[in-house]
VOLUMRO-578461 format. One record per residue (C-alpha): residue number from 1; residue in one letter; x negated, y, z negated. Coordinates in nm, 4 decimals. Last residue first. Layout:
N
<zavex><num>NUM</num><residuo>a</residuo><u>X</u><v>Y</v><w>Z</w></zavex>
...
***
This chain:
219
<zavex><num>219</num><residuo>x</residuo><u>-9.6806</u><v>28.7324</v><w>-18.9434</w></zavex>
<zavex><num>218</num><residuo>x</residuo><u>-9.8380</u><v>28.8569</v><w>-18.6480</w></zavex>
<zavex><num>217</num><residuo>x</residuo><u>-9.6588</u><v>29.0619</v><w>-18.4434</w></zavex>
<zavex><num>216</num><residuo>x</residuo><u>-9.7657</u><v>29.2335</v><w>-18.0924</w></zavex>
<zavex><num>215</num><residuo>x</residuo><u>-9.6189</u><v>29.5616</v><w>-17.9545</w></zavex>
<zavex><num>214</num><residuo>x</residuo><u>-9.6864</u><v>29.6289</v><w>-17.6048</w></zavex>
<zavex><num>213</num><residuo>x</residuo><u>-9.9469</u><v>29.8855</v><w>-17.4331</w></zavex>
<zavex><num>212</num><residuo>x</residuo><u>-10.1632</u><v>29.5876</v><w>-17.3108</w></zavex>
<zavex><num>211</num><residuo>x</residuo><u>-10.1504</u><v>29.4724</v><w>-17.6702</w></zavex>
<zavex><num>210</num><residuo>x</residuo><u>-10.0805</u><v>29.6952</v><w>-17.9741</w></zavex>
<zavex><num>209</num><residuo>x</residuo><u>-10.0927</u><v>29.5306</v><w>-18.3472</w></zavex>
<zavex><num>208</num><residuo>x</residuo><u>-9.8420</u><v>29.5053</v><w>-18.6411</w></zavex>
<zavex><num>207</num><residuo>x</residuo><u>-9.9231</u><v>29.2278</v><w>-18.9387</w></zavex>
<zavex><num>206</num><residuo>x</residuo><u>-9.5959</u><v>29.1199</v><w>-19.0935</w></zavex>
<zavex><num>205</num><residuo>x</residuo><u>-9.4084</u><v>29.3626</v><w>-19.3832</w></zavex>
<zavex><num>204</num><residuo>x</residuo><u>-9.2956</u><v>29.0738</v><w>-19.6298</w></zavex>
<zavex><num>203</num><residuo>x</residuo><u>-8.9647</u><v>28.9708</v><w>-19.7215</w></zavex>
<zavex><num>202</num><residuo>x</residuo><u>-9.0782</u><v>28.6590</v><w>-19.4959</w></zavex>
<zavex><num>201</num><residuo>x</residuo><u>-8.7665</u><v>28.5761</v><w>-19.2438</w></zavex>
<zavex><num>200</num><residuo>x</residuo><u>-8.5772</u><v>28.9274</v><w>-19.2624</w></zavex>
<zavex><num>199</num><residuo>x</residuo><u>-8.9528</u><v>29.0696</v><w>-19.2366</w></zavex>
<zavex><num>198</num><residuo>x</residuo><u>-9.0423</u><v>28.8545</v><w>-18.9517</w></zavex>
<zavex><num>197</num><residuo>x</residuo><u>-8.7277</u><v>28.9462</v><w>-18.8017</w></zavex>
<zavex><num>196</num><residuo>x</residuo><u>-8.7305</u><v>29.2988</v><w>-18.7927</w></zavex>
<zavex><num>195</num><residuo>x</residuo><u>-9.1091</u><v>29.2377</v><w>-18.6275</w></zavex>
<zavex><num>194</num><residuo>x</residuo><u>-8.9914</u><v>29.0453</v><w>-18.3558</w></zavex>
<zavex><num>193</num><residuo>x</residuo><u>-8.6843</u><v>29.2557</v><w>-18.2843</w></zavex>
<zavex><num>192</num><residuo>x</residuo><u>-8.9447</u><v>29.5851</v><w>-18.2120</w></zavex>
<zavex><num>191</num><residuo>x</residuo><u>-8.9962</u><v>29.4699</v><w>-17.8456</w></zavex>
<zavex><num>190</num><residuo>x</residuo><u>-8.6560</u><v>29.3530</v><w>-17.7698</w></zavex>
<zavex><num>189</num><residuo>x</residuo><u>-8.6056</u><v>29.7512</v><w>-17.8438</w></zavex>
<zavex><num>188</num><residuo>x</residuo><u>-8.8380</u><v>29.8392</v><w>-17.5837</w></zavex>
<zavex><num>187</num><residuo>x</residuo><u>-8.6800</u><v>29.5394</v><w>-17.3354</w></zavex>
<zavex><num>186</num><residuo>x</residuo><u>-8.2926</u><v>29.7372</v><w>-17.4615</w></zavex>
<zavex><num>185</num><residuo>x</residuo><u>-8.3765</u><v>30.1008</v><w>-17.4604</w></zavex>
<zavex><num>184</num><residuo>x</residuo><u>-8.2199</u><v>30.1452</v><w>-17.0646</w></zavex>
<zavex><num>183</num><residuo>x</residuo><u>-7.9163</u><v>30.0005</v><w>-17.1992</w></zavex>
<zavex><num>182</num><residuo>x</residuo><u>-7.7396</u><v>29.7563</v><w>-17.0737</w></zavex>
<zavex><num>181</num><residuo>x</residuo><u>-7.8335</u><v>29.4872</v><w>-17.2882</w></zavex>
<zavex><num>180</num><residuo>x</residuo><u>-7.7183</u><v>29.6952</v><w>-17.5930</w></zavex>
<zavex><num>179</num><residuo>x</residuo><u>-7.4661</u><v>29.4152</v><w>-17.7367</w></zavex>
<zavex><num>178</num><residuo>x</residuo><u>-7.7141</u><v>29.1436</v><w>-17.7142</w></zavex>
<zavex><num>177</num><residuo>x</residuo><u>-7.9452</u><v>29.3241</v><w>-17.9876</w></zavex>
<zavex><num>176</num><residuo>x</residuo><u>-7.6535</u><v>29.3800</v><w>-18.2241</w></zavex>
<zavex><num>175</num><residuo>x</residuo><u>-7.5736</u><v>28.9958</v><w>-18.1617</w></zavex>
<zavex><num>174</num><residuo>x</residuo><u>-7.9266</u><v>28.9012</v><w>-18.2243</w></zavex>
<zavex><num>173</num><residuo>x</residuo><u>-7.9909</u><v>29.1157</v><w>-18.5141</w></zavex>
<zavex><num>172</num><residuo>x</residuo><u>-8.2043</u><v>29.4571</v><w>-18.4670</w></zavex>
<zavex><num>171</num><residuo>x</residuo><u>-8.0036</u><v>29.6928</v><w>-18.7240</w></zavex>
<zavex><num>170</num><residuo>x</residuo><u>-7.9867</u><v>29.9768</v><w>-18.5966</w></zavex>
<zavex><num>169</num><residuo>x</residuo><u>-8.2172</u><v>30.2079</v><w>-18.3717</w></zavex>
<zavex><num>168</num><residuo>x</residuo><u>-8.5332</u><v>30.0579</v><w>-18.6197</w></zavex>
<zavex><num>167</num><residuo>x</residuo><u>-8.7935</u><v>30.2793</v><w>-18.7954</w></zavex>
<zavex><num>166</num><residuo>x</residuo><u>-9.0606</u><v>30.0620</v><w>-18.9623</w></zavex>
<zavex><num>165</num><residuo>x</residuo><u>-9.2396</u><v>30.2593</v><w>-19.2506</w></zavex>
<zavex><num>164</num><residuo>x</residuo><u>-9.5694</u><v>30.0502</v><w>-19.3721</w></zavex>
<zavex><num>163</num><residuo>x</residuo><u>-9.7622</u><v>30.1691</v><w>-19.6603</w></zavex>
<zavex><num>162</num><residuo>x</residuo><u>-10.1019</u><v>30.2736</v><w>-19.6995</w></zavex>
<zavex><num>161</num><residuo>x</residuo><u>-10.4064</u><v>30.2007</v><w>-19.9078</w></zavex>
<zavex><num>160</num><residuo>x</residuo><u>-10.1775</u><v>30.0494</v><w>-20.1821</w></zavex>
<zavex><num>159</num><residuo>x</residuo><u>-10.4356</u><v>30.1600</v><w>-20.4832</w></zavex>
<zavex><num>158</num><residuo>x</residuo><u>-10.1629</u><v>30.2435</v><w>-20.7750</w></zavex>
<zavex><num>157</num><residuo>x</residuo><u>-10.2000</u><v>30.5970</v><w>-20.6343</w></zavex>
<zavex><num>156</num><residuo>x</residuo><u>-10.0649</u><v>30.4695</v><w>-20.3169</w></zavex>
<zavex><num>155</num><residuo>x</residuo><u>-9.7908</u><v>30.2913</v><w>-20.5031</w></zavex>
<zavex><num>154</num><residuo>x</residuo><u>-9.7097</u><v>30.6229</v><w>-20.7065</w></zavex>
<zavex><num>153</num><residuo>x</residuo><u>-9.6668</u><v>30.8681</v><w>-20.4400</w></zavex>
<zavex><num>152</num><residuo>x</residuo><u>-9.4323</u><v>30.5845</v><w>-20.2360</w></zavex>
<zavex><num>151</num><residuo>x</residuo><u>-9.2226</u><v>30.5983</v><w>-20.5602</w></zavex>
<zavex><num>150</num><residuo>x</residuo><u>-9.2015</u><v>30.9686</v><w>-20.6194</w></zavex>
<zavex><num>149</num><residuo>x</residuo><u>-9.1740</u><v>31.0749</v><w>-20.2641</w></zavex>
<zavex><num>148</num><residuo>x</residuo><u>-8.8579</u><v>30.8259</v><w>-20.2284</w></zavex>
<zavex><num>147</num><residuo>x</residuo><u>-8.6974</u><v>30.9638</v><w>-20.5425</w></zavex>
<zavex><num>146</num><residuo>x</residuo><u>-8.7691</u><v>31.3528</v><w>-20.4989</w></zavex>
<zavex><num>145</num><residuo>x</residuo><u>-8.6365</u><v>31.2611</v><w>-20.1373</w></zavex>
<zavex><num>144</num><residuo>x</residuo><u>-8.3126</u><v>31.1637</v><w>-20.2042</w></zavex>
<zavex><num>143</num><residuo>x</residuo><u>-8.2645</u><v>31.4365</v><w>-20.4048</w></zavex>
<zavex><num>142</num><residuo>x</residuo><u>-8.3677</u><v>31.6985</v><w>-20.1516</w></zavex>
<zavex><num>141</num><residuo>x</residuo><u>-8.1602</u><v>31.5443</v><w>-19.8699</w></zavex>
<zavex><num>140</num><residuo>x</residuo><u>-8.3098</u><v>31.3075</v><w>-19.6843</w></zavex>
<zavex><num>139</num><residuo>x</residuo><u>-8.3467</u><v>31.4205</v><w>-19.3167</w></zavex>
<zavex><num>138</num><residuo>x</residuo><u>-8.5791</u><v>31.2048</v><w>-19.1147</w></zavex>
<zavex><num>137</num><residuo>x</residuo><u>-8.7322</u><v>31.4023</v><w>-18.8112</w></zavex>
<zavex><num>136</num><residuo>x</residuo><u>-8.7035</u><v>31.5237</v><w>-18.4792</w></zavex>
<zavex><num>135</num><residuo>x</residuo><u>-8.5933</u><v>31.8637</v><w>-18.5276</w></zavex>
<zavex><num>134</num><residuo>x</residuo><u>-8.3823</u><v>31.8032</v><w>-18.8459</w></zavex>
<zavex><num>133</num><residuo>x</residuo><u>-8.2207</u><v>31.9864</v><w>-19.1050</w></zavex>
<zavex><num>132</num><residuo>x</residuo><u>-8.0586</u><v>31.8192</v><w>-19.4230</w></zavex>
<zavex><num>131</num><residuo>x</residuo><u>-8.3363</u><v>31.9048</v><w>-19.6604</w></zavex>
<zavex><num>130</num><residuo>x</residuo><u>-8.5753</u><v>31.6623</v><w>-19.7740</w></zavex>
<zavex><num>129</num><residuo>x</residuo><u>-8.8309</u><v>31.4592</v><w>-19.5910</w></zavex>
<zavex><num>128</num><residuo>x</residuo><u>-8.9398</u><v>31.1859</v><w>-19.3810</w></zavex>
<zavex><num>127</num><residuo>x</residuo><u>-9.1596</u><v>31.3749</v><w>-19.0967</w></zavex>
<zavex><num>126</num><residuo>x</residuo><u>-9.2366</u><v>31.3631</v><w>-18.7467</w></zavex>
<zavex><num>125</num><residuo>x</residuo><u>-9.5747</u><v>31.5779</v><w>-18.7169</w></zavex>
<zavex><num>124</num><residuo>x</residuo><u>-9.6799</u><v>31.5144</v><w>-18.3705</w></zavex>
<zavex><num>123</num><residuo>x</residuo><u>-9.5475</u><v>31.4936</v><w>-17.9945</w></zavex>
<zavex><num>122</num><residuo>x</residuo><u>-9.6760</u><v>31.2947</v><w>-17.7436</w></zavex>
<zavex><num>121</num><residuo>x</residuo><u>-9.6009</u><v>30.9392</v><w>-17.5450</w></zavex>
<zavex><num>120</num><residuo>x</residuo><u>-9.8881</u><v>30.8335</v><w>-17.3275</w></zavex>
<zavex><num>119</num><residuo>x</residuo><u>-9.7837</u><v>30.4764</v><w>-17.3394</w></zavex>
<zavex><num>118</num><residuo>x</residuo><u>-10.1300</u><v>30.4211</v><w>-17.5287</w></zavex>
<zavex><num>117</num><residuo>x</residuo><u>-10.0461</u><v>30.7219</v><w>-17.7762</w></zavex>
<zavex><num>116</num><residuo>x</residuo><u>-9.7065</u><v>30.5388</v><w>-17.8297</w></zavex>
<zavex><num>115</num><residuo>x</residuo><u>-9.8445</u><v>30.2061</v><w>-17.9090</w></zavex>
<zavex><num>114</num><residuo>x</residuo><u>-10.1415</u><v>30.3364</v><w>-18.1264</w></zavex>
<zavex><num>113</num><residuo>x</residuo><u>-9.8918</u><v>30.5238</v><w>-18.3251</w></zavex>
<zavex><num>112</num><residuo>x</residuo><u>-9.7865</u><v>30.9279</v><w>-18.2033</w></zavex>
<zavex><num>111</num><residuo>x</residuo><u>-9.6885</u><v>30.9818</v><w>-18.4516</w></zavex>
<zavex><num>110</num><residuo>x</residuo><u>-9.7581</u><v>30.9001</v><w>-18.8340</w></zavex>
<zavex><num>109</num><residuo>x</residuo><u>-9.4832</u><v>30.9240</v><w>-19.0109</w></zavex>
<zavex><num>108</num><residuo>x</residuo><u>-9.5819</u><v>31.2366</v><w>-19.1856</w></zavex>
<zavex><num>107</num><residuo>x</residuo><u>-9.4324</u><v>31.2232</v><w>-19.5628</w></zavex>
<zavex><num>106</num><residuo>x</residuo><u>-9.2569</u><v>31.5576</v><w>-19.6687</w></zavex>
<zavex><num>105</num><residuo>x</residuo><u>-9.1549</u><v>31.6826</v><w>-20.0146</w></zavex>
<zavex><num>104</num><residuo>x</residuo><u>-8.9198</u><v>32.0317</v><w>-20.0198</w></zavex>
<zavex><num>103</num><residuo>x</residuo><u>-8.8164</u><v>32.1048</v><w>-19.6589</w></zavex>
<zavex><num>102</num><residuo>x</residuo><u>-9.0920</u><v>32.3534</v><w>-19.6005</w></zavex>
<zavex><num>101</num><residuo>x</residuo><u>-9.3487</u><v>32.0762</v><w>-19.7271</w></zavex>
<zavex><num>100</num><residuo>x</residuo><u>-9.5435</u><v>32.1311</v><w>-20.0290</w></zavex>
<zavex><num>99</num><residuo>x</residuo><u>-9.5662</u><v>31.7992</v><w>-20.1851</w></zavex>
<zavex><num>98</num><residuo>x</residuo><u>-9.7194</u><v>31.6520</v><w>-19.8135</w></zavex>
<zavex><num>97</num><residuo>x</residuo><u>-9.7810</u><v>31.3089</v><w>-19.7904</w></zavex>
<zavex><num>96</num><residuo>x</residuo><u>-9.9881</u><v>31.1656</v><w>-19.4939</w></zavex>
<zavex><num>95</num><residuo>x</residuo><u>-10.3256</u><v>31.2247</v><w>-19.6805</w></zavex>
<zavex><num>94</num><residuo>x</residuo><u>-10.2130</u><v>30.9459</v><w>-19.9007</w></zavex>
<zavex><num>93</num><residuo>x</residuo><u>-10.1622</u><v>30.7012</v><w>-19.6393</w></zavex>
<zavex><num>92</num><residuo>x</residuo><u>-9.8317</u><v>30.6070</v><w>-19.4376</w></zavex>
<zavex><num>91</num><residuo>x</residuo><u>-9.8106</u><v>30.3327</v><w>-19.1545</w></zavex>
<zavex><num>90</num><residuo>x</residuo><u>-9.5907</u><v>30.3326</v><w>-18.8814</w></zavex>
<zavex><num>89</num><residuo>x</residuo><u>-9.3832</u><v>30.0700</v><w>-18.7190</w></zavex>
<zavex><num>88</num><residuo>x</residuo><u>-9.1300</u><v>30.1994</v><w>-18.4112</w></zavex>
<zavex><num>87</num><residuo>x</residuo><u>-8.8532</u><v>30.4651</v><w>-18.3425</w></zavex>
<zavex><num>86</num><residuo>x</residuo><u>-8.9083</u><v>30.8456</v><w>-18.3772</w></zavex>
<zavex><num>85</num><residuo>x</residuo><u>-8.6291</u><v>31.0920</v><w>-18.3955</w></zavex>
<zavex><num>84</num><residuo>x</residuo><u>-8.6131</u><v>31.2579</v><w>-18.0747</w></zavex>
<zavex><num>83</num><residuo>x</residuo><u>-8.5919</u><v>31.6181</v><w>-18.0179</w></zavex>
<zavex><num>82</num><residuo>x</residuo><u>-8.7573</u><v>31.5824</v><w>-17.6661</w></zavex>
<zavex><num>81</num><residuo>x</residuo><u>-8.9707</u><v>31.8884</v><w>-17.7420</w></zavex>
<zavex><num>80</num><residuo>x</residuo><u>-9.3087</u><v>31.6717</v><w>-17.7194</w></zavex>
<zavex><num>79</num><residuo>x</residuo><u>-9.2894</u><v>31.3500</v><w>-17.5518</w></zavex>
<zavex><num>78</num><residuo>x</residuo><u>-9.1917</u><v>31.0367</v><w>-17.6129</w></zavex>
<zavex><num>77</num><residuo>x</residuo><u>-8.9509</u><v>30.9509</v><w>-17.9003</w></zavex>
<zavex><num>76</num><residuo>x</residuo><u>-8.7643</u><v>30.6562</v><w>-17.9205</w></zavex>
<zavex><num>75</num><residuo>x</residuo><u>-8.4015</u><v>30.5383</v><w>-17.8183</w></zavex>
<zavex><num>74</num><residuo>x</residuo><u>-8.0810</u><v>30.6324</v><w>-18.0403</w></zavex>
<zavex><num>73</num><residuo>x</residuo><u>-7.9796</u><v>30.9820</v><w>-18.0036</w></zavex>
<zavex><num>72</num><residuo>x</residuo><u>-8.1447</u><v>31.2952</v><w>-18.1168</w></zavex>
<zavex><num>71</num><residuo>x</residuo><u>-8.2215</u><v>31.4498</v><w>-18.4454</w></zavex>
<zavex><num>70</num><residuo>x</residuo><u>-8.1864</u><v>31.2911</v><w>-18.8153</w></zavex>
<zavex><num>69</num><residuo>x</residuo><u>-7.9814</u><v>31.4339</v><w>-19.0311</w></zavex>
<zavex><num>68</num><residuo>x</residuo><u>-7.8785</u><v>31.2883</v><w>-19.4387</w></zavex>
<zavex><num>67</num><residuo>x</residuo><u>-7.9774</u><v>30.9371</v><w>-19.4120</w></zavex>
<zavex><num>66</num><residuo>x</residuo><u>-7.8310</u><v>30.7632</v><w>-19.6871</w></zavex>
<zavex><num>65</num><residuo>x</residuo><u>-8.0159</u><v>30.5898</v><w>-19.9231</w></zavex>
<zavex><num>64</num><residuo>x</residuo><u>-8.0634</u><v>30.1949</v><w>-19.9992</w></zavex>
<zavex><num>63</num><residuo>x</residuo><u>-8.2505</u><v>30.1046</v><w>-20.3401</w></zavex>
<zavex><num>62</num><residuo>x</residuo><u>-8.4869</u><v>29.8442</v><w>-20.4704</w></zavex>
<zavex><num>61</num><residuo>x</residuo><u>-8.4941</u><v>29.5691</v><w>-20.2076</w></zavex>
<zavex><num>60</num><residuo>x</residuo><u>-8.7646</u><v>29.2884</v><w>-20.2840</w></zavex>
<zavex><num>59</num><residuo>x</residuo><u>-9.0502</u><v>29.2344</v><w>-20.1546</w></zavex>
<zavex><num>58</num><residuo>x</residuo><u>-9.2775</u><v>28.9407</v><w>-20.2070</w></zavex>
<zavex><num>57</num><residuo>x</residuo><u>-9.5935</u><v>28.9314</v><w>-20.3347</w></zavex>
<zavex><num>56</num><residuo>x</residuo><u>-9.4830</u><v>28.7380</v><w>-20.5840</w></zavex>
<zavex><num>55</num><residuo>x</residuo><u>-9.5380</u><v>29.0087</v><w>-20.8207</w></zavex>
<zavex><num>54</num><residuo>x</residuo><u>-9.2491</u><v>29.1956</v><w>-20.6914</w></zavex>
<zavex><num>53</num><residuo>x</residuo><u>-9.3373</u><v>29.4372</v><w>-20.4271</w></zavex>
<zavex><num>52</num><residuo>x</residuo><u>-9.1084</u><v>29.7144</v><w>-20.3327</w></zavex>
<zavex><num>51</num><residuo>x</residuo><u>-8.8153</u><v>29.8136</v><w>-20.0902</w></zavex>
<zavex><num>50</num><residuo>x</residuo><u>-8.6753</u><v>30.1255</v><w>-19.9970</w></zavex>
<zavex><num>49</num><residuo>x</residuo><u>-8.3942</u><v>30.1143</v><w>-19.7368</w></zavex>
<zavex><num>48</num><residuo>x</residuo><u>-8.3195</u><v>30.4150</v><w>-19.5466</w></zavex>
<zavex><num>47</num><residuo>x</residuo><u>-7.9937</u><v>30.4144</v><w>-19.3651</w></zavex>
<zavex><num>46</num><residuo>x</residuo><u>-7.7889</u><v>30.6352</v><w>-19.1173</w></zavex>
<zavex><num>45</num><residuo>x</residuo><u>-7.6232</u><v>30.3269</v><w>-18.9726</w></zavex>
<zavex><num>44</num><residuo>x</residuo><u>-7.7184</u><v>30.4054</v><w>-18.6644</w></zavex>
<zavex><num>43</num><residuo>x</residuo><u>-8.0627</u><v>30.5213</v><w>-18.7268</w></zavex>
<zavex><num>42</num><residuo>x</residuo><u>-8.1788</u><v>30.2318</v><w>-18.9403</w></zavex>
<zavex><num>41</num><residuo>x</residuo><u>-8.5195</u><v>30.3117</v><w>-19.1649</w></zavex>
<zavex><num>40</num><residuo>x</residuo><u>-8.7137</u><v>30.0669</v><w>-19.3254</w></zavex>
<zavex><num>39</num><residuo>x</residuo><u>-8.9838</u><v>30.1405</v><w>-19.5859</w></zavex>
<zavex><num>38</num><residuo>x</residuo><u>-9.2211</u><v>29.9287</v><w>-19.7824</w></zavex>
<zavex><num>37</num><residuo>x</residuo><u>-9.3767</u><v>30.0008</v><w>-20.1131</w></zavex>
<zavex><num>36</num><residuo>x</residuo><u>-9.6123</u><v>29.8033</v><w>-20.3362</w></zavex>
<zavex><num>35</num><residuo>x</residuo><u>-9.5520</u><v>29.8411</v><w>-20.6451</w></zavex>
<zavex><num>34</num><residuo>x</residuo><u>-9.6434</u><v>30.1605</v><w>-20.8479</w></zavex>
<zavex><num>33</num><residuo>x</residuo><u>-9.3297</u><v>30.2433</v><w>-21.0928</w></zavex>
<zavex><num>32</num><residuo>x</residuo><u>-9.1811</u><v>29.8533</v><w>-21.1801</w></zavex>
<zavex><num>31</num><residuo>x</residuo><u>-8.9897</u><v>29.5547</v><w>-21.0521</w></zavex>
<zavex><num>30</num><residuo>x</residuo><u>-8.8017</u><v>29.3302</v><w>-21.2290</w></zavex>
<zavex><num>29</num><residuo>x</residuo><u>-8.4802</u><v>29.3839</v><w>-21.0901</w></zavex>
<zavex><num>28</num><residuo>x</residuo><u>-8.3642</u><v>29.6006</v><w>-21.4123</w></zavex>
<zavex><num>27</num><residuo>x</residuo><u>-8.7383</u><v>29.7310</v><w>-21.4523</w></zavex>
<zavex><num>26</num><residuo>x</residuo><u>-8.6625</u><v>29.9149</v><w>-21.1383</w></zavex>
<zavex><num>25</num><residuo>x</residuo><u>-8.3002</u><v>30.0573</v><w>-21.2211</w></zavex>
<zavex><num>24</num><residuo>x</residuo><u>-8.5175</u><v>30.2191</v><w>-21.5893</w></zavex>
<zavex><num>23</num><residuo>x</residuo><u>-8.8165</u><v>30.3308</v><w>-21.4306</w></zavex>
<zavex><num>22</num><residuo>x</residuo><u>-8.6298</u><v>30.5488</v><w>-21.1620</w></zavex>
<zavex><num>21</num><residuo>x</residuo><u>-8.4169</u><v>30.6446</v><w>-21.4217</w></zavex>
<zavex><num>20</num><residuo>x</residuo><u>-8.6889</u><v>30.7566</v><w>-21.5993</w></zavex>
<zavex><num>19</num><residuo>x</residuo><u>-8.9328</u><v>30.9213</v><w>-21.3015</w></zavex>
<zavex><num>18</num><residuo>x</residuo><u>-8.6115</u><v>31.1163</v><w>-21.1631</w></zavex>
<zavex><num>17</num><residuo>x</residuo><u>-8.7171</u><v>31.4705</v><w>-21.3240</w></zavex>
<zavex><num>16</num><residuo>x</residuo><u>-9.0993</u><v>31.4342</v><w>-21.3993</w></zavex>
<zavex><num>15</num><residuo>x</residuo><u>-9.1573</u><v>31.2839</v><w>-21.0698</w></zavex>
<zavex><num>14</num><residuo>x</residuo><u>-8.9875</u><v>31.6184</v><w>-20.9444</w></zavex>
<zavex><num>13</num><residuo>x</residuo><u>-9.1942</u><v>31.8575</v><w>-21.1297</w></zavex>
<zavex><num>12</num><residuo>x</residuo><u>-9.5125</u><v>31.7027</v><w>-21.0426</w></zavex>
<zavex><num>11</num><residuo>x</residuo><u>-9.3814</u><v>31.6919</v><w>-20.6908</w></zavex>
<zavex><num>10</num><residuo>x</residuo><u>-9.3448</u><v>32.0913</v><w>-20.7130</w></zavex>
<zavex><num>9</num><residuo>x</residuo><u>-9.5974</u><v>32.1401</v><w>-20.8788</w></zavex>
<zavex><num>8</num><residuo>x</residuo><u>-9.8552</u><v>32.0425</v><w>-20.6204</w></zavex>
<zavex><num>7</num><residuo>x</residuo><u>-10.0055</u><v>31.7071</v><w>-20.5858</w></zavex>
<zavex><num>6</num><residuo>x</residuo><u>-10.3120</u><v>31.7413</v><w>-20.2978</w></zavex>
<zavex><num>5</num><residuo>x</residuo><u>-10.3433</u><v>31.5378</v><w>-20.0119</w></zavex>
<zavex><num>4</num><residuo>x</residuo><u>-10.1251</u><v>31.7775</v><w>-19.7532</w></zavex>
<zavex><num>3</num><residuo>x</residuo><u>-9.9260</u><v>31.6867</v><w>-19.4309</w></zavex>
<zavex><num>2</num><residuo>x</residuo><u>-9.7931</u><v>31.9572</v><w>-19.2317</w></zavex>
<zavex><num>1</num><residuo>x</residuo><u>-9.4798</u><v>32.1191</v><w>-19.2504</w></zavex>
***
């Protein structure tokens, strides 16, 4: 299941499949095949939102899909075997997507991040993909998937050098955030807040950087 640059059949064969109606619902919010993409992904609520750039620069929701599996319980990964799904901002180049994948289309998240390798966390190859298996990954579902794949595959190719993926244990609102102030998660997920609420504020991914082992935002 590791990550591959080259298009294989397989994804050709796919984009071919849900490339008009994904043209079609896009040009229907004014949007269109090769924005900018942005992913967010909410455990609890078994969500991934996909969202793309309109030509504001501003992003704008395109489509919400159900998480099919993902492993684990809500809290990040750290180490190797733990069966965690991770939890955090990752980014997503080309060389990160992999059209021949075991469980159909794959993109690597990108673990361990430059937080999580400075906190010593391992593990590697934590996927988004399809099939409805999971060993500390995603789960899509294979349609699902042949969408998501499609559009992120085409806003790279449009010249997005990567896009962001920011994995969140729920939805990070203040009340949602109080609610979880016993748990052992709560400072690391008091961590992440800033950034879910840069994007609520902006409808734009903010800058991410790593700080004496902490998330910083900027943006």
């Amino acid at each position: 299941n590791r990550a591959g640059s080259d298009t294989t059949a397989r994804a050709q064969q796919a984009a071919a499949r849900v490339t008009p109606g994904l043209q079609r619902d896009l040009a229907a919010l004014g949007l269109q095949l090769g924005a900018p993409a942005f992913v967010r992904i909410f455990k609890r609520e078994s969500e991934l939102e996909l969202w793309l750039g309109g030509k504001a620069g501003d992003y704008r929701l395109f489509r919400t899909y159900p998480i099919c599996r993902y492993s684990g319980a809500l809290g990040p990964k750290r180490r190797e075997g733990d069966n965690q799904a991770p939890e955090g901002f990752y980014r997503v180049a080309r060389g990160q997507l992999n059209p021949a994948s075991r469980f159909h289309l794959a993109f690597n998240l990108g673990y361990p991040n430059a937080y999580e390798r400075a906190n010593g966390y391992t593990g590697d190859f934590l996927m988004v993909h399809g099939s409805c298996v999971s060993i500390g990954c995603y789960a899509m579902g294979d349609a699902a998937i042949e969408e998501i794949y499609t559009v992120v595959d085409a806003a790279l190719r449009a010249g997005q050098p990567a896009f962001e993926v920011h994995a969140f244990p729920f939805r990070l609102d203040a009340a949602a955030l109080a609610a979880e102030h016993a748990s052992p998660w709560f400072d690391f997920w008091s961590g992440l807040k800033p950034g879910y609420d840069a994007f609520e504020r902006t409808r734009r991914p903010p800058r991410i950087a790593v700080q004496d082992r902490r998330y910083r935002i900027d943006g």
